[in-house]
C-alpha positions in Angstrom: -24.7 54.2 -67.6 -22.4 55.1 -64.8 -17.9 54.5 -65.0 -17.0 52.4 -62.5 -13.5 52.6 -60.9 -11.4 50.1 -58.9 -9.3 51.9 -56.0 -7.6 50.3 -53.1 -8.9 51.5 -50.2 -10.0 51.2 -46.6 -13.5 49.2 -45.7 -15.2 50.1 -42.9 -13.8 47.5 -40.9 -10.5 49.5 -41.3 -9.4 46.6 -43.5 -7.5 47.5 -46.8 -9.4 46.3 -50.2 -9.6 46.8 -54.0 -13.3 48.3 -54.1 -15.5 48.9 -56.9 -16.6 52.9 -56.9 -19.3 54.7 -59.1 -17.5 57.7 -60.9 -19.5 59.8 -58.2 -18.8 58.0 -54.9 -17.2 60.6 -52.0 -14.9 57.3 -50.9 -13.2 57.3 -54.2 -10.1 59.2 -53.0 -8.3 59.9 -56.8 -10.0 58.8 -59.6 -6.8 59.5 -61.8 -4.8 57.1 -60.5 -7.9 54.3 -60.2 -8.3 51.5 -62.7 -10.8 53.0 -64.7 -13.5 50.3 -66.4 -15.9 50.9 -69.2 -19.3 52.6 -68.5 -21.6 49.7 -67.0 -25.0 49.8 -66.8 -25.1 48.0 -63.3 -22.9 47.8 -60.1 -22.7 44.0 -60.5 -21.8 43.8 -64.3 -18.7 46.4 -63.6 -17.7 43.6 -60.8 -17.9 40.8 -63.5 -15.3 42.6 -65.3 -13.2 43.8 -62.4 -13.1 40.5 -60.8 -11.8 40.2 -64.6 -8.4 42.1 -63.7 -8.7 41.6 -59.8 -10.5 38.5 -58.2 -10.5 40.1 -54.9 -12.6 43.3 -56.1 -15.7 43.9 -53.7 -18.2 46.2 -54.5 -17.8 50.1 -52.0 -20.6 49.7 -49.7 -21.3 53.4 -50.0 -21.9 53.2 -53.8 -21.7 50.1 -56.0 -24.5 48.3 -53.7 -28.1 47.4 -55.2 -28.5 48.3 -59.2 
């Protein structure tokens, strides 16, 4: 099971977002000032609980895509 972190962040569209990152994703800028979530066995089950505590979480398209 990987952490999953949300971070605010630039898609590649250039538009600003929350994103969901795996613990080892290069886009994830500073893991110490993310919203760190429990350990999650998939990429979609850490976005059930982020879109918990943010509605607008989307999933990094670098990492958090596919299980």
């Amino acid at each position: 099971m990987k952490r999953f972190y949300i971070e605010i962040g630039q898609k590649d569209d250039g538009q600003q977002a929350r994103l969901l990152h795996k613990e080892d994703c290069q886009k994830l800028k500073n893991p110490e000032r993310a919203v760190s979530l429990s350990r999650s066995p998939t990429s979609s089950r850490a976005l059930e609980e982020a879109q918990r505590l943010f509605r607008d979480t989307q999933k990094c398209p670098h990492c958090a895509t596919g299980d």
